[in-house]
Every structure is written in structure tokens, then in C-alpha cells.
ROMARBA-184817 format. One line per 2 residues: number of its first residue (from 0); their letters; for each residue x, y, z of N, C-alpha, C. Coordinates in Angstrom, 1 decimal. Each point is the difference from the previous one (the first is absolute). Layout:
<rs>
NUM = a = X,Y,Z,X,Y,Z,X,Y,Z; ... $
</rs>
This chain:
<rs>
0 = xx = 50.1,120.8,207.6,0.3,0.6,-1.4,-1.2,0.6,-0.6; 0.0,1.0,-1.1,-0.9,0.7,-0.9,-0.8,-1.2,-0.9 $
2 = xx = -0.8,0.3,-0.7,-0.3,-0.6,-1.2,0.2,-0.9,-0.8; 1.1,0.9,-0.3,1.4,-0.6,-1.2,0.6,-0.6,0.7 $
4 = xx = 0.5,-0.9,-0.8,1.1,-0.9,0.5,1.7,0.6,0.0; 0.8,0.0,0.7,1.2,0.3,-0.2,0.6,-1.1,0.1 $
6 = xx = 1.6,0.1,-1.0,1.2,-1.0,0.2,0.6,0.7,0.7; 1.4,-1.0,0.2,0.5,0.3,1.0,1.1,1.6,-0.2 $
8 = xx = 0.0,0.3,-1.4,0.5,1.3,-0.4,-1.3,0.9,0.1; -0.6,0.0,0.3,-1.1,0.9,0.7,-0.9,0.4,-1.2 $
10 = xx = 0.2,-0.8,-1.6,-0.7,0.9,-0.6,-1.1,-1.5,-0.4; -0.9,0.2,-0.3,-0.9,-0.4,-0.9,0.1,-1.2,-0.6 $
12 = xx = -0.8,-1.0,-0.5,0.5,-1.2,-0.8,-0.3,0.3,-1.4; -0.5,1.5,-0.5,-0.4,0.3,-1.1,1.4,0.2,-0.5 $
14 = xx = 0.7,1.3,0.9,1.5,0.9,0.0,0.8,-0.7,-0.1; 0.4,-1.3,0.8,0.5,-1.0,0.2,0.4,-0.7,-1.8 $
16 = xx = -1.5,-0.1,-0.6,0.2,-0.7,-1.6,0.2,0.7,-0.7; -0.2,1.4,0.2,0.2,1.0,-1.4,1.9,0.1,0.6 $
18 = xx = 0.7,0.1,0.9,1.4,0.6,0.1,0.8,-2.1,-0.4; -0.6,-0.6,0.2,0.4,-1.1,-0.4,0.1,-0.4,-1.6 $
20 = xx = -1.4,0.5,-0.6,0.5,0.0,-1.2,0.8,1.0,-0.8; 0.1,1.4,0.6,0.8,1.0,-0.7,0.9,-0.4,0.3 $
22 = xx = 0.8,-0.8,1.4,1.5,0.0,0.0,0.9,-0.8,-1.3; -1.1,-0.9,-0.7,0.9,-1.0,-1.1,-0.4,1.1,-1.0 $
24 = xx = -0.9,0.9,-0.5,-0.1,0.7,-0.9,1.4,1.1,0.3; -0.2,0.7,1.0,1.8,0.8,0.6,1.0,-0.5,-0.7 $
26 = xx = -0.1,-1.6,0.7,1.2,-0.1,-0.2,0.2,-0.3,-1.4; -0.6,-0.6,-1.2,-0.1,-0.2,-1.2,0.2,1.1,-0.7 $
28 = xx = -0.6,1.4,0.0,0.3,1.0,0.0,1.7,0.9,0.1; 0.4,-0.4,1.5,1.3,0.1,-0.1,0.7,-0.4,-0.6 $
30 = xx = 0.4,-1.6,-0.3,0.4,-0.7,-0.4,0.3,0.7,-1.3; -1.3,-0.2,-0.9,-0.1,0.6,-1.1,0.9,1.3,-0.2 $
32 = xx = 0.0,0.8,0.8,0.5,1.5,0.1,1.7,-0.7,0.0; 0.2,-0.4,0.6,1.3,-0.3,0.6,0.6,-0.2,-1.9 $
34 = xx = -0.5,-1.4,-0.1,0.1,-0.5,-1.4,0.3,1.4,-0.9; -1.0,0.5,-0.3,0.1,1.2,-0.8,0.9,0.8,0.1 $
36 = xx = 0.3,0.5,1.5,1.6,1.1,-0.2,1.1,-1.0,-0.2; -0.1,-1.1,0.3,1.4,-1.1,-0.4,0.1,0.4,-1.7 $
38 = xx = -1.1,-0.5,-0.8,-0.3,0.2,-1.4,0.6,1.4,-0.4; -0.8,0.7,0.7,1.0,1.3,-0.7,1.1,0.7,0.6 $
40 = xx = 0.8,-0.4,1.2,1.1,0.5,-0.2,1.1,-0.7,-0.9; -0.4,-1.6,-0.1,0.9,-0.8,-0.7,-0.1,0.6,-1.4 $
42 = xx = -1.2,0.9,-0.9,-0.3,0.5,-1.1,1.1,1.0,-0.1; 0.0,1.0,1.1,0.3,1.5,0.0,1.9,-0.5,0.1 $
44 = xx = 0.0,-1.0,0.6,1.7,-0.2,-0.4,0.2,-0.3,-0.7; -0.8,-1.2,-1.1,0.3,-0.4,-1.2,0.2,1.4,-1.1 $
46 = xx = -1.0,0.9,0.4,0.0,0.7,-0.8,1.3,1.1,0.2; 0.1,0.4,1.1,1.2,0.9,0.3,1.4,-0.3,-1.0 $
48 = xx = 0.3,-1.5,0.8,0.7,-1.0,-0.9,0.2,0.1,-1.6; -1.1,0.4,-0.3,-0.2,-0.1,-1.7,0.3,1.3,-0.6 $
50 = xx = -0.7,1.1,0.8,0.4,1.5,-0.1,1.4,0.3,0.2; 0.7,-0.7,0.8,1.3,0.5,0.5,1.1,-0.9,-1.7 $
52 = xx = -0.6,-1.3,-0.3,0.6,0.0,-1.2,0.2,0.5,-0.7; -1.5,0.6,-0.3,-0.3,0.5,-1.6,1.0,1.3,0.3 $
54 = xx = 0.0,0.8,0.7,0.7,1.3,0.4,1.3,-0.1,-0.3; 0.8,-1.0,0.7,1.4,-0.6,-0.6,0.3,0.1,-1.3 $
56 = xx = -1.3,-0.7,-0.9,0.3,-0.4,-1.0,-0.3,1.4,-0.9; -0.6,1.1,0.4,-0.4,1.2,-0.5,1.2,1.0,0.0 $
58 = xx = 0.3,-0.3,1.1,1.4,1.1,0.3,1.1,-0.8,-0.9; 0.1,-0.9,-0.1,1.4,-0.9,-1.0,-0.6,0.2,-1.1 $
60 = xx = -1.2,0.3,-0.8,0.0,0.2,-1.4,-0.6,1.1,-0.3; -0.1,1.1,1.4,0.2,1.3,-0.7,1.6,0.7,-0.1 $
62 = xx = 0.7,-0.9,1.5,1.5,0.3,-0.4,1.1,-0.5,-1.2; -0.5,-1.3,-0.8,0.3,-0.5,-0.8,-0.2,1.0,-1.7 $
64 = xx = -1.8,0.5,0.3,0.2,0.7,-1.2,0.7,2.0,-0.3; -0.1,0.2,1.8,1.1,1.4,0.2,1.3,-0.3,-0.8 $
66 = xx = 0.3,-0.6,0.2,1.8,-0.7,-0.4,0.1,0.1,-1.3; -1.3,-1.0,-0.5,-0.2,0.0,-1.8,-0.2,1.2,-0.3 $
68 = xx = -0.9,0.7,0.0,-0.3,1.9,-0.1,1.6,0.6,-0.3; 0.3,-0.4,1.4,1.1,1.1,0.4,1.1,-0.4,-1.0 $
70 = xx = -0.1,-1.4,-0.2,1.7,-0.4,-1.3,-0.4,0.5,-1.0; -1.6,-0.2,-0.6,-0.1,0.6,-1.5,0.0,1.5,-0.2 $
72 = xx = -0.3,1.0,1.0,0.2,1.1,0.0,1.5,0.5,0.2; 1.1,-0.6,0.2,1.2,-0.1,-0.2,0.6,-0.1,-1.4 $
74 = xx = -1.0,-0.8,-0.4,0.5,-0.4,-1.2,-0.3,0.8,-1.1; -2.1,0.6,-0.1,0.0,0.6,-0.6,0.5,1.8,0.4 $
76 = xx = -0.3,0.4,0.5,0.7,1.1,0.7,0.6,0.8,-0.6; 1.6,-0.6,-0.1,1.0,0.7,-1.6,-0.3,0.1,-1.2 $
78 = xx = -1.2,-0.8,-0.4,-0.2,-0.2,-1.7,-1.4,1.1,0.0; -0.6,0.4,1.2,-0.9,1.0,0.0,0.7,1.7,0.0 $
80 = xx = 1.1,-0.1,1.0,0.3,1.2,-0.2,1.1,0.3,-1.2; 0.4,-1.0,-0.6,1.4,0.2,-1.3,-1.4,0.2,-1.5 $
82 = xx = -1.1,-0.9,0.0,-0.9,0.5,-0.8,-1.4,0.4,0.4; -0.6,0.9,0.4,-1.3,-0.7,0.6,-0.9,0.4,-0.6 $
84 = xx = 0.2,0.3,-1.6,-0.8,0.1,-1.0,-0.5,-1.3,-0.1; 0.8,-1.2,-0.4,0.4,-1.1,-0.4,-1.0,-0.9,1.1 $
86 = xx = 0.1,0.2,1.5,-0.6,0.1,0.9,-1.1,-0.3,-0.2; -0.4,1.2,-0.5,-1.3,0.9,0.3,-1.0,-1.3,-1.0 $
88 = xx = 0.6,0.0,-1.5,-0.5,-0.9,-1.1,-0.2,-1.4,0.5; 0.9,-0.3,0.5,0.2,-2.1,0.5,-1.5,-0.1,1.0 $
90 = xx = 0.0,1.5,0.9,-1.5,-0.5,0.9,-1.0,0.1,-0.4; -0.2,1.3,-1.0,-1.3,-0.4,-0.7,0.0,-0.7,-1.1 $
92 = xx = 0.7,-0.3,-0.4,-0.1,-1.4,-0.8,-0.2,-1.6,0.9; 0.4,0.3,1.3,-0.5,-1.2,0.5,-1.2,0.4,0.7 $
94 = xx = -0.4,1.1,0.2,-1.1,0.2,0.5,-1.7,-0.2,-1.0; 0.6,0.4,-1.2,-0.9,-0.3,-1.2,-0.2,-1.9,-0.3 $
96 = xx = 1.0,-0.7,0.1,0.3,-1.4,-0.4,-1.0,-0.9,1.3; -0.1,0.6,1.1,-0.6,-0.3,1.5,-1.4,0.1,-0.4 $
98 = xx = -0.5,1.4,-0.2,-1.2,0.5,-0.4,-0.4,-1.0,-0.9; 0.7,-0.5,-1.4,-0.7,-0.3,-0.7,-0.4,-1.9,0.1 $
100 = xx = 1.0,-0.4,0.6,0.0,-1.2,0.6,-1.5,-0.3,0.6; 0.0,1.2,1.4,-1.4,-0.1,1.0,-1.4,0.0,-1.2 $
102 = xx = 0.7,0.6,-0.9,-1.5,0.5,-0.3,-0.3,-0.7,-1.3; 0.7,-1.0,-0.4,0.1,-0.9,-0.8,-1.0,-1.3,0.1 $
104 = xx = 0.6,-0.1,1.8,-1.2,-1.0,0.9,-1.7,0.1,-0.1; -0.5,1.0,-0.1,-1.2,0.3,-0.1,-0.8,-0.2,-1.2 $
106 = xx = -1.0,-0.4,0.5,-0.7,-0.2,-1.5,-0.8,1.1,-1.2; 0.7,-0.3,-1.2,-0.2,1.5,-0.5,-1.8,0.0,-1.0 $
108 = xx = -1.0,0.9,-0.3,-0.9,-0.7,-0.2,0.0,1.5,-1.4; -0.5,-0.5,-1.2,0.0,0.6,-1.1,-1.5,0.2,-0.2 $
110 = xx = -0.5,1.4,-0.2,-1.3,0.5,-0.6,0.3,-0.3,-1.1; -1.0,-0.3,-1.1,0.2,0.3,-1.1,-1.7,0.7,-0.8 $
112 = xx = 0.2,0.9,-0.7,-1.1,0.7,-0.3,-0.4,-0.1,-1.2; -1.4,-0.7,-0.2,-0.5,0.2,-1.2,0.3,1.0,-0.9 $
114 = xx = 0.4,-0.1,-1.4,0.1,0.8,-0.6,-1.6,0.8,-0.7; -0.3,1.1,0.4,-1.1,0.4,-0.7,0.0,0.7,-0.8 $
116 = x = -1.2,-0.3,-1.1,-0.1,0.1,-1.4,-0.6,1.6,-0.3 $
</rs>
């Protein structure tokens, strides 16, 4: 034989310890890996799962409010075209009553100016 000593896999007793200790580090590693895609596909369903609700629940209450739309425009409809002077008045009057509501909320702040002599 050479120098070195060989095992009976032909390599080294050095090669021998370094692939001995990487094989539990490998496999710890795998393991780990393994773990992790388990974690996230179980996520990526949960989450699909959750998306596919909320979407249900988006299409039934944008079809719910078409419906509402569509009955009150039925309703108002004839009273727009028999007056729609009358019309015209009721929206900017509710459009003014909205404005002044929003802007009611805000805090209003008063200069007031010395009077000079």
C-alpha cells in the first residue's frame, strides 16, 4: 500500500469523516427542505381556498347591487323624463347636502385680525 492509509471504500480516513459528517448535515437539510415545501403548499391552498371565497362573495354582492341599481333606475327613470327640470334640482340639492355634511367633518380654524389703530 502507499503512505496513506485507505478504507475499505478506497478513500482516506480523513474523506471518510468529512462525508460522514455531511451525510446527517444532507440529511437535516433535506428534511428541513422537505418540511418547508409541505408548509407552503398547505399555505398556497389555504390561501387559494380563501381567494376562491372572497371572489364568490364579490360576484354575489356586485350582482346583488346591479339588481339594486337596476330597480331604482326603473323607478327613477319616468319621474326624470316627465320632469327633469325637477330632476335636475333634487340632485344638486343632494349633491350640495353631501358636500356640506363632508365638509362639516373637518376642523374649521378662524383667523382673527387685530384691529389696527
Amino acid at each position: 500500500m502507499s503512505d496513506q492509509q485507505t478504507s475499505e471504500s478506497g478513500k482516506t480516513p480523513a474523506a471518510d469523516s468529512n462525508e460522514s459528517a455531511s451525510d446527517p448535515i444532507s440529511k437535516s437539510i433535506d428534511d428541513a427542505s422537505a418540511k418547508a415545501h409541505k408548509a407552503i403548499g398547505k399555505a398556497a391552498e389555504q390561501t387559494s381556498a380563501t381567494v376562491e371565497s372572497l371572489t364568490d362573495q364579490a360576484k354575489s354582492a356586485y350582482r346583488r347591487a346591479s339588481q339594486t341599481a337596476s330597480g331604482a333606475a326603473e323607478v327613477v327613470e319616468p319621474f326624470v323624463q316627465e320632469r327633469p327640470y325637477a330632476a335636475l334640482g333634487l340632485a344638486a340639492a343632494a349633491g350640495l347636502v353631501a358636500g356640506l355634511l363632508l365638509a362639516g367633518r373637518s376642523p374649521k380654524t378662524i383667523y382673527i385680525r387685530s384691529p389696527r389703530a
